[in-house]
C-alpha positions as CSV (number, residue, x, y, z in Angstrom):
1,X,-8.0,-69.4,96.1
2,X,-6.9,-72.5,96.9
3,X,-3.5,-75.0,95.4
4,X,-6.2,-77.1,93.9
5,X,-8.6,-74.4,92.5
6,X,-5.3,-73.2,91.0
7,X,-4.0,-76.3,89.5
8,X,-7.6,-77.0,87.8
9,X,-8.0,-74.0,86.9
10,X,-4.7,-74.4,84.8
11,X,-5.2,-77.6,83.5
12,X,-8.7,-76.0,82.4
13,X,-6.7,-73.4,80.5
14,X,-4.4,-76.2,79.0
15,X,-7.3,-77.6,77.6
16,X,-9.0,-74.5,75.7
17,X,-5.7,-73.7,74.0
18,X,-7.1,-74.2,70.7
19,X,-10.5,-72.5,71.1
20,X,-9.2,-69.1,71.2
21,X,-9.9,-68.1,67.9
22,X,-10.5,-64.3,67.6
23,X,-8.2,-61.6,68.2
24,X,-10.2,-60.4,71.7
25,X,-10.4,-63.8,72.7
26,X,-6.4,-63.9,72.3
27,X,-5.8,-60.8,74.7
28,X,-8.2,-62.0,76.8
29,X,-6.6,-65.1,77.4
30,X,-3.1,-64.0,77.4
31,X,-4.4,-62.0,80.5
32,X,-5.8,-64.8,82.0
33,X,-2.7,-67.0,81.9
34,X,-0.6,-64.4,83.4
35,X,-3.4,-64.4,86.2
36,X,-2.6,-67.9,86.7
37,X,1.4,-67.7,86.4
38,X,1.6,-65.4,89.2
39,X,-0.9,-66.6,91.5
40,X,1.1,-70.2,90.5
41,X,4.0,-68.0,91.7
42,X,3.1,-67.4,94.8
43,X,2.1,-70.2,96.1
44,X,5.1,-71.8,94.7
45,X,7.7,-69.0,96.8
46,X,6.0,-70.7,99.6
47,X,6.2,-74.5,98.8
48,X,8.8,-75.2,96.2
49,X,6.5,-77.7,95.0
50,X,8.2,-78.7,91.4
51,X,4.6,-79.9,90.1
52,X,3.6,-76.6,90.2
53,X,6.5,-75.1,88.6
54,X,6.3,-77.7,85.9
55,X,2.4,-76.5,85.2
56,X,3.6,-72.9,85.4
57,X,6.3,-73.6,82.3
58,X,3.4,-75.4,80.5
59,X,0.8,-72.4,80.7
60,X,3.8,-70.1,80.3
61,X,4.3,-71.6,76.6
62,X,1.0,-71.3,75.7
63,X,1.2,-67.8,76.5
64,X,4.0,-67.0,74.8
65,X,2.6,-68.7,71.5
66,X,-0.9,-66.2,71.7
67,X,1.5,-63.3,72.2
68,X,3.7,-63.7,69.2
69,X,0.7,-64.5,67.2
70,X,-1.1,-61.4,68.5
71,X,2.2,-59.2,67.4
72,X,2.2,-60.6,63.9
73,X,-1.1,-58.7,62.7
């Protein structure tokens, strides 16, 4: 996948935050932003490209927020 497939594909993900409503859909997407972190990741190792890094932080929060919400119930 390409730098720019990656990066939309992020921003996509940004964008749904709030439509993750039921508990599968959490996991599911808690899955999928760790997909995107370390594919982020790799390219990143090869380009030290702060834009990306910033992107990674932002989907990084997002998953953070559906984990601790998925650990509550």
């Amino acid at each position: 996948m390409s730098t720019e497939e990656l990066i939309s594909q992020a921003i996509e993900f940004e964008k749904n935050e709030k439509s993750f409503k039921t508990r599968s859909e959490k996991i599911i997407a808690v899955r999928e932003a760790k997909e995107i972190i370390l594919s982020l990741n790799e390219v990143y190792k090869k380009s030290k490209d702060e834009h990306l890094m910033t992107i990674m932080k932002r989907v990084s929060v997002i998953k953070i927020k559906l984990e601790k919400r998925l650990r509550i119930r």
